[in-house]
GUDO-693495 format. One line per 4 residues: number of its first residue (from 0); their letters; for each residue x, y, z of N, C-alpha, C. Coordinates in nm, 3 decimals, always signed. Layout:
REM residues N
NUM = A = X,Y,Z,X,Y,Z,X,Y,Z  ...
REM end
This chain:
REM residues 176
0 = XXXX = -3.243,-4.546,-4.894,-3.223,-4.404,-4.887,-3.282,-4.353,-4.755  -3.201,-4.232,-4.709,-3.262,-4.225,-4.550,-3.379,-4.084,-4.593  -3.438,-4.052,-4.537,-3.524,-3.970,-4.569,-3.484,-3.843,-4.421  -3.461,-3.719,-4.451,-3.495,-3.686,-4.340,-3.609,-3.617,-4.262
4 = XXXX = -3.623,-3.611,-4.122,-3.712,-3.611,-4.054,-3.718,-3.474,-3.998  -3.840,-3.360,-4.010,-3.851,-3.238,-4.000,-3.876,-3.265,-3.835  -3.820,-3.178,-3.752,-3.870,-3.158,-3.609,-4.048,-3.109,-3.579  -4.095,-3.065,-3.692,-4.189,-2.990,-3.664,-4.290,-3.011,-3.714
8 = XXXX = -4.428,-3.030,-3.761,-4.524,-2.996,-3.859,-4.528,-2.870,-3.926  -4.488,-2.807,-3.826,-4.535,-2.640,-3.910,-4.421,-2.600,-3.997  -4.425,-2.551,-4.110,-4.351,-2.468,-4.169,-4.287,-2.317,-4.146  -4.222,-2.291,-4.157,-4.171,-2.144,-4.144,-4.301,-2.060,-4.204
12 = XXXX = -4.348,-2.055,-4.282,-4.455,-2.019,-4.367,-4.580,-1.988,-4.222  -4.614,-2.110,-4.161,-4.694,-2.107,-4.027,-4.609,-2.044,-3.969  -4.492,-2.055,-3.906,-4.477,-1.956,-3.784,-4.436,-1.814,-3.816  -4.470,-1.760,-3.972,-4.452,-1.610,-3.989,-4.579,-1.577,-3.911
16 = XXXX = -4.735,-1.674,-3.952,-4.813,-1.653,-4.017,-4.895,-1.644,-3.823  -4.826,-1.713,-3.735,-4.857,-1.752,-3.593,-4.784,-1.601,-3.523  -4.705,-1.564,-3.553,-4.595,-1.425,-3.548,-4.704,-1.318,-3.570  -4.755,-1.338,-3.700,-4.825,-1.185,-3.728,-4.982,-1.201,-3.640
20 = XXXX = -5.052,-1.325,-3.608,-5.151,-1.331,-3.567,-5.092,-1.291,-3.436  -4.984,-1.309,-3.348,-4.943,-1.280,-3.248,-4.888,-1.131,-3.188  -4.856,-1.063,-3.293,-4.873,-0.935,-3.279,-5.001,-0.829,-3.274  -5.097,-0.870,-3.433,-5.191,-0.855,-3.393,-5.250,-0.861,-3.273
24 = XXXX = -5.298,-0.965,-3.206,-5.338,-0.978,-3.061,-5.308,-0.868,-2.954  -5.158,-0.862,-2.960,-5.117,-0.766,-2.861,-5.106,-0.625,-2.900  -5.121,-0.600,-3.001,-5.172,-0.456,-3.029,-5.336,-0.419,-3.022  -5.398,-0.550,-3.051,-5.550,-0.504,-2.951,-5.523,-0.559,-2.851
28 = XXXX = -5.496,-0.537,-2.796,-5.506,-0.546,-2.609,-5.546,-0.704,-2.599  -5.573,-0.770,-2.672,-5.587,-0.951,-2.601,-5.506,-1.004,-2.501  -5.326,-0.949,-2.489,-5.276,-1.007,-2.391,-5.253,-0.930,-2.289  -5.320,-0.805,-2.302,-5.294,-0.725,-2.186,-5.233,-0.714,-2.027
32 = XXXX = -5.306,-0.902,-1.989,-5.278,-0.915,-1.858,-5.139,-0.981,-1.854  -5.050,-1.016,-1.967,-4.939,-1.049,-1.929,-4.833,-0.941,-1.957  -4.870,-0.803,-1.990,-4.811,-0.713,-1.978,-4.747,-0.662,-1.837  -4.625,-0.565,-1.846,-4.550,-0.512,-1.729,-4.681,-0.453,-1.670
36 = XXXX = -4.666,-0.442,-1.498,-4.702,-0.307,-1.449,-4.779,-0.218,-1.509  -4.923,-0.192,-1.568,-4.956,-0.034,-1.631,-4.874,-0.072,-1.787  -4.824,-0.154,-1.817,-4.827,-0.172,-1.965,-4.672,-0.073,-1.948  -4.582,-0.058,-1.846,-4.482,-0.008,-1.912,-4.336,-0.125,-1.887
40 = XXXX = -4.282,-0.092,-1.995,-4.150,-0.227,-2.035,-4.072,-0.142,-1.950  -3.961,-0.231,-1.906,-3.795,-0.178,-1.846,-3.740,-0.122,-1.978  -3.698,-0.012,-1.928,-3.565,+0.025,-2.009,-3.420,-0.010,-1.988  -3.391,-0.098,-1.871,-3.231,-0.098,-1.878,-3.229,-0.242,-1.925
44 = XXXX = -3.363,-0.344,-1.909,-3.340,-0.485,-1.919,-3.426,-0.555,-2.045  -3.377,-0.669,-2.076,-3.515,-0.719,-2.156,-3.588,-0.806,-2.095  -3.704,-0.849,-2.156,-3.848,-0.889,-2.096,-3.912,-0.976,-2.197  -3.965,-1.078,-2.131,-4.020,-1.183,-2.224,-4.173,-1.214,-2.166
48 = XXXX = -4.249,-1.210,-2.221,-4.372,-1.306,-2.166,-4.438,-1.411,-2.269  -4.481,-1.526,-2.233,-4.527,-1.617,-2.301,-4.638,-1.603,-2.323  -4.673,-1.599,-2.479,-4.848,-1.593,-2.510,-4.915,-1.710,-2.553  -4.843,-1.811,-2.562,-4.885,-1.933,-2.614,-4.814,-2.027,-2.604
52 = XXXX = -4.882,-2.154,-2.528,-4.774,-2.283,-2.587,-4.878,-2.403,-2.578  -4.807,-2.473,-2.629,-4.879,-2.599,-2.687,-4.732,-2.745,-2.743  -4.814,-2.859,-2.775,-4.666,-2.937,-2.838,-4.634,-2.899,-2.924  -4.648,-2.792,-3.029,-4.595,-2.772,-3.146,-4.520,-2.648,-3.151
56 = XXXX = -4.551,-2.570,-3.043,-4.512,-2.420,-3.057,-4.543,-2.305,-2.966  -4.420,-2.223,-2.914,-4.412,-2.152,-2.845,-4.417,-2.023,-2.895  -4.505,-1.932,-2.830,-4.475,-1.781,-2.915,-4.486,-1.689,-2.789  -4.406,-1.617,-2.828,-4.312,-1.501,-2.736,-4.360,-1.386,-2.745
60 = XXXX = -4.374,-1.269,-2.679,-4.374,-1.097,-2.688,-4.213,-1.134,-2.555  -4.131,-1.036,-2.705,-4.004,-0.971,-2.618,-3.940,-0.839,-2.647  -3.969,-0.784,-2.539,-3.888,-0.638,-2.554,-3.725,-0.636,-2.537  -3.723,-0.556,-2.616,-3.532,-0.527,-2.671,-3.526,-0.365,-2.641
64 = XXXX = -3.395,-0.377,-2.573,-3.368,-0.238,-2.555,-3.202,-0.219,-2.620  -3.159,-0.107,-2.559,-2.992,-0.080,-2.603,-2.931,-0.157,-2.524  -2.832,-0.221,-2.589,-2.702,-0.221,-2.548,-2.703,-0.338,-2.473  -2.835,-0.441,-2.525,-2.865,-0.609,-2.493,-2.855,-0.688,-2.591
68 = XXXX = -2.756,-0.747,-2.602,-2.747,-0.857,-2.699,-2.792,-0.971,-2.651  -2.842,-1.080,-2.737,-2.836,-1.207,-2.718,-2.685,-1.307,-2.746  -2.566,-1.250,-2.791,-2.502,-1.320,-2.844,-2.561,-1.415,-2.954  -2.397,-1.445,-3.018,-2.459,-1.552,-3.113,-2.451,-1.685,-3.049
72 = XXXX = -2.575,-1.719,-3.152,-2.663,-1.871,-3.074,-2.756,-1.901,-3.195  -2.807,-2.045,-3.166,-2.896,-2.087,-3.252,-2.980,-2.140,-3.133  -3.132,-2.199,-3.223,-3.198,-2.242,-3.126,-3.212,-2.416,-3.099  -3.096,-2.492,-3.107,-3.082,-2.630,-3.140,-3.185,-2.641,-3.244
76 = XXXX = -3.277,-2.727,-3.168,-3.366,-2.834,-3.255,-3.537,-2.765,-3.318  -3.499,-2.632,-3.326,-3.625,-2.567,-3.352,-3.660,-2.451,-3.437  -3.713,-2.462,-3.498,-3.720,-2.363,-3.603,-3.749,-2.211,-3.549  -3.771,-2.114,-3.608,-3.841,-2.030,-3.537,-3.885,-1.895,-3.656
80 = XXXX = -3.942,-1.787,-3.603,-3.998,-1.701,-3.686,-4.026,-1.572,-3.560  -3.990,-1.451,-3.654,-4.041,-1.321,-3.561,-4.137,-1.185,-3.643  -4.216,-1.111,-3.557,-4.268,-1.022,-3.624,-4.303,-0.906,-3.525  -4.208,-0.814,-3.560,-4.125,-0.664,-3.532,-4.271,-0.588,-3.523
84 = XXXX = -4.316,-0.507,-3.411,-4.459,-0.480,-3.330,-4.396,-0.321,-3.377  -4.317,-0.321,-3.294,-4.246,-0.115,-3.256,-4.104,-0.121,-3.255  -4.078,-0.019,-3.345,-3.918,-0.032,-3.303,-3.865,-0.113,-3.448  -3.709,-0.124,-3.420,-3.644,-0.164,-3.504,-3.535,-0.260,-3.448
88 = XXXX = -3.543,-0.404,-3.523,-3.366,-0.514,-3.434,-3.282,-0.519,-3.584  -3.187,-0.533,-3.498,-3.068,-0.538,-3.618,-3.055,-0.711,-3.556  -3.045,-0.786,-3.681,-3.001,-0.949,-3.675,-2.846,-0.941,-3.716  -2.782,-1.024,-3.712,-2.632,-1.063,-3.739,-2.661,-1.176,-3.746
92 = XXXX = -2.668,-1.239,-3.878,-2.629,-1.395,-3.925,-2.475,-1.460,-3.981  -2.468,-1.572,-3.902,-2.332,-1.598,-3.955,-2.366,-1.646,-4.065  -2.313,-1.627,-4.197,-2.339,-1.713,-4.359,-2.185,-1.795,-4.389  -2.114,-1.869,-4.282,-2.008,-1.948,-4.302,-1.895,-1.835,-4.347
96 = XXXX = -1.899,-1.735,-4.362,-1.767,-1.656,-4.398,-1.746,-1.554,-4.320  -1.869,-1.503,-4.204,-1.897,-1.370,-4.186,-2.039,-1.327,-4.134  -2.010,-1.255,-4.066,-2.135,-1.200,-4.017,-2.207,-1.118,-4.092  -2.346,-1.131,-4.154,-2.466,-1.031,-4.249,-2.543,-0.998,-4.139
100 = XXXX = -2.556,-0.835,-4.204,-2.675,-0.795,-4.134,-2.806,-0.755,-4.181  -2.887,-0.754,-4.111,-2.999,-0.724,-4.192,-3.048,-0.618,-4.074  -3.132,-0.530,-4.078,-3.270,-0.450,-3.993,-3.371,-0.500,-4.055  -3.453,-0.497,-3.912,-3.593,-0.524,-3.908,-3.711,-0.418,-3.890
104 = XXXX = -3.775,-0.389,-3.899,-3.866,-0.217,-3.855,-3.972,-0.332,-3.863  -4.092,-0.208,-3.782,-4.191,-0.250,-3.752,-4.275,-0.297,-3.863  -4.331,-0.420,-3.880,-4.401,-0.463,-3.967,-4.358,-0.582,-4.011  -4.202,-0.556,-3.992,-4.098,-0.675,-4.101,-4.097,-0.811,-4.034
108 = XXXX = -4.092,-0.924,-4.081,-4.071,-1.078,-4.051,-3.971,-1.114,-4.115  -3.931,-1.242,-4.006,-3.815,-1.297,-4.033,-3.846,-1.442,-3.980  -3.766,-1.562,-4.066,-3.798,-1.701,-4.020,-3.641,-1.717,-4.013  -3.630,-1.880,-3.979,-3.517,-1.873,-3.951,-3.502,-1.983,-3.928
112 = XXXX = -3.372,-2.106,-4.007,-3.444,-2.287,-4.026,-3.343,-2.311,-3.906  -3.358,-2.453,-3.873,-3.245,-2.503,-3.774,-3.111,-2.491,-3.873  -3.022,-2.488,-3.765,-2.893,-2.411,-3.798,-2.867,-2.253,-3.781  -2.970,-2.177,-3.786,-2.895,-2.043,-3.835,-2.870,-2.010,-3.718
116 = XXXX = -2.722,-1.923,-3.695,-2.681,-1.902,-3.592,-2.676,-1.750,-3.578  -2.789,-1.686,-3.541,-2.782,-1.541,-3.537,-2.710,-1.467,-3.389  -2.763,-1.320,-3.385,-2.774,-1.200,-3.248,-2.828,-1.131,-3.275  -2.935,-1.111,-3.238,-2.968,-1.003,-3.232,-3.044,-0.912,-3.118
120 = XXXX = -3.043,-0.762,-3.171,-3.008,-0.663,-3.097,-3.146,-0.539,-3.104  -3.150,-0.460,-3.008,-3.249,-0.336,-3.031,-3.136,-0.192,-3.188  -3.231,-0.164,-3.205,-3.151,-0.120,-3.309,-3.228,+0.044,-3.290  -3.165,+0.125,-3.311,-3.190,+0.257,-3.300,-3.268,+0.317,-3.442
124 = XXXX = -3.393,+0.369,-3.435,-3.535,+0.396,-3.501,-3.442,+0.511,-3.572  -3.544,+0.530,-3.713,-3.483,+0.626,-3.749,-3.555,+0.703,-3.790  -3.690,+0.712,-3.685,-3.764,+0.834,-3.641,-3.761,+0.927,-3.596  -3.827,+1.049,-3.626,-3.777,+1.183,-3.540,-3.848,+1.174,-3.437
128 = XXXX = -3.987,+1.122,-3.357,-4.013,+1.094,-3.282,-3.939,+1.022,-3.132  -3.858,+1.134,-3.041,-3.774,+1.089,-2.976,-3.856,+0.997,-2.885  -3.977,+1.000,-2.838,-4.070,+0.880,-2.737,-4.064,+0.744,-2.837  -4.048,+0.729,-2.949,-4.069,+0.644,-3.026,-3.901,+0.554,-3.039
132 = XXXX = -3.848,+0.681,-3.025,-3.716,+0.591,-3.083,-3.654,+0.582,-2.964  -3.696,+0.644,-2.832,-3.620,+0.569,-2.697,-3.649,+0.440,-2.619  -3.820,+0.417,-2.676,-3.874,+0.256,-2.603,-3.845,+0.172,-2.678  -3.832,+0.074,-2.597,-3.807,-0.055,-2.590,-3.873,-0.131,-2.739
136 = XXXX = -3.802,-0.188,-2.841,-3.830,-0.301,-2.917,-3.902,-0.357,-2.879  -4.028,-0.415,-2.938,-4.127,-0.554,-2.938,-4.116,-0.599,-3.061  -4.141,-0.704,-3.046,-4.094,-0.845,-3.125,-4.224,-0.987,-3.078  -4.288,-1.050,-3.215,-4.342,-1.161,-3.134,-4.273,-1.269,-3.215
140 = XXXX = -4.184,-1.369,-3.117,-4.153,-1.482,-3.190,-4.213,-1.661,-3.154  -4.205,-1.699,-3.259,-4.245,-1.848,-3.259,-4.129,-1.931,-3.237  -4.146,-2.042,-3.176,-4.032,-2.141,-3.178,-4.110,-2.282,-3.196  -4.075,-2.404,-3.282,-4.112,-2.483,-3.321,-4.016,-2.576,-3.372
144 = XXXX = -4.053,-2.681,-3.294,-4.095,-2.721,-3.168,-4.049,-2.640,-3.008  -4.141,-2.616,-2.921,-4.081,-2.540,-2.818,-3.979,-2.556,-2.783  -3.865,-2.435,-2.764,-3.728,-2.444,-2.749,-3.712,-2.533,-2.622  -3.597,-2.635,-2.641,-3.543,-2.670,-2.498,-3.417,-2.634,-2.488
148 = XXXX = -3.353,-2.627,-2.598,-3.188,-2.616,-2.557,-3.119,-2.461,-2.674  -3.011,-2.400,-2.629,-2.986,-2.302,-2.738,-2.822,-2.352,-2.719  -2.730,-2.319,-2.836,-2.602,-2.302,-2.788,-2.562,-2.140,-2.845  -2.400,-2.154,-2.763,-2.392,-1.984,-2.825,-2.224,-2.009,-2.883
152 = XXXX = -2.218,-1.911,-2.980,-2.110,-1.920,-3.033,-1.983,-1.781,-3.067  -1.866,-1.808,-3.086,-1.820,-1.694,-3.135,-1.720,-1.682,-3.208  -1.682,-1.627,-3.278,-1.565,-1.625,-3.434,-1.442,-1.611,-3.380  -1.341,-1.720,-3.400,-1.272,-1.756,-3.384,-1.128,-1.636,-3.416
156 = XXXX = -1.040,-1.665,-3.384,-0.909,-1.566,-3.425,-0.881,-1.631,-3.593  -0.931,-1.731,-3.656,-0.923,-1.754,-3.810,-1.021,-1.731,-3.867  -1.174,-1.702,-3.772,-1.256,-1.633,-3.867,-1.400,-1.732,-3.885  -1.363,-1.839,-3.793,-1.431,-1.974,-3.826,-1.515,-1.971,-3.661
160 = XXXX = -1.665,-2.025,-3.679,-1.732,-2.009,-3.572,-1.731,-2.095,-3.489  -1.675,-2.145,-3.352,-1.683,-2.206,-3.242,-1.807,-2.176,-3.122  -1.842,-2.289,-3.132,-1.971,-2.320,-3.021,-1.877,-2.308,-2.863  -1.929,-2.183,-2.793,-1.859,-2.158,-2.652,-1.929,-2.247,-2.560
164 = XXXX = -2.100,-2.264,-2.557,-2.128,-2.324,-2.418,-2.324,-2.386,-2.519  -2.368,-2.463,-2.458,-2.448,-2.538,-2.488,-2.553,-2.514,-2.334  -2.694,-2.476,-2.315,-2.780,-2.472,-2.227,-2.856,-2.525,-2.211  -2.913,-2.573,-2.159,-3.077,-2.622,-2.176,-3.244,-2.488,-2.155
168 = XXXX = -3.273,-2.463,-2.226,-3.341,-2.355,-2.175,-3.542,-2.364,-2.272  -3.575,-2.357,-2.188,-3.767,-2.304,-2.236,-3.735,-2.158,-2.260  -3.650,-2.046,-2.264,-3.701,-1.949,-2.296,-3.613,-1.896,-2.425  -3.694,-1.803,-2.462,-3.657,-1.734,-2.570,-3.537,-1.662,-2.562
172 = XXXX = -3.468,-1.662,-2.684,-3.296,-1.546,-2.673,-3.225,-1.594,-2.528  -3.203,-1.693,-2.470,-3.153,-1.684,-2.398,-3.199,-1.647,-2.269  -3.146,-1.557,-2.164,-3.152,-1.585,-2.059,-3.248,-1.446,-1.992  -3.366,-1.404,-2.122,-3.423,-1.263,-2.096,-3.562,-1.293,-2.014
REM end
């Protein structure tokens, strides 16, 4: 009998749990110095900085704004996990028939096993606070084992998902 072989030690369970310790952090000021300029994000682009890596796991602060997708993609060979700082992302998972969506708001986590082929996006707050609901999404995510490769995909004219292009990449979502 073949047994199979997890890429990772950590569980999804750890990288919620590496996610929320990772937000934490950056809401007290621990990573301060890998912040933008004066601590302010772009608004027309997104932004990634690395807060951690090691052989087991990479964890991310990434800002999301409007009208930036990641396309759909998975992260090959690596698990991963996120936890929503400010702001709100809308995910799009393919579930083999169709695209589900879910929102995320601040507080909320999400894991996510090899295979799942999401996008996601900054999603518009549904705060009356207009300073609140015009900045930029933060997000801290884990990847485990550190990402090397992503592919991206898109739904076919029958409805069925085709892999467009295959990358090699260390960073998070793609090419932010």
């Amino acid at each position: 009998m073949l047994s199979a072989v997890a890429p990772t030690s950590l569980r999804p369970a750890d990288l919620l749990r590496l996610t929320d310790q990772g937000a934490a952090d950056v809401l007290d000021g621990r990573h301060d110095a890998l912040l933008p300029p004066g601590g302010v994000f772009p608004t027309g682009e997104r932004w990634c900085a690395r807060l951690h890596s090691d052989d087991l796991v990479d964890l991310w602060l990434i800002s999301w704004v409007p009208d930036k997708s990641t396309e759909l993609h998975d992260h090959a060979g690596s698990l991963g996990a996120l936890t929503v700082l400010s702001g709100s992302l809308s995910e799009y998972r393919w579930n083999g028939e169709g695209l589900h969506h879910r929102r995320l708001d601040a507080g909320d986590q999400a894991s996510f096993p090899l295979g799942w082929v999401h996008d996601v996006t900054h999603a518009p707050t549904s705060t009356p606070d207009p300073a609140t609901a015009s900045g930029p999404t933060l997000s801290v995510h884990a990847y485990s084992p550190p990402l090397t490769a992503m592919s991206y995909y898109e739904i076919g004219e029958r409805g069925a998902l085709r892999r467009t292009r295959s990358v090699l990449t260390d960073l998070p979502e793609g090419d932010a």
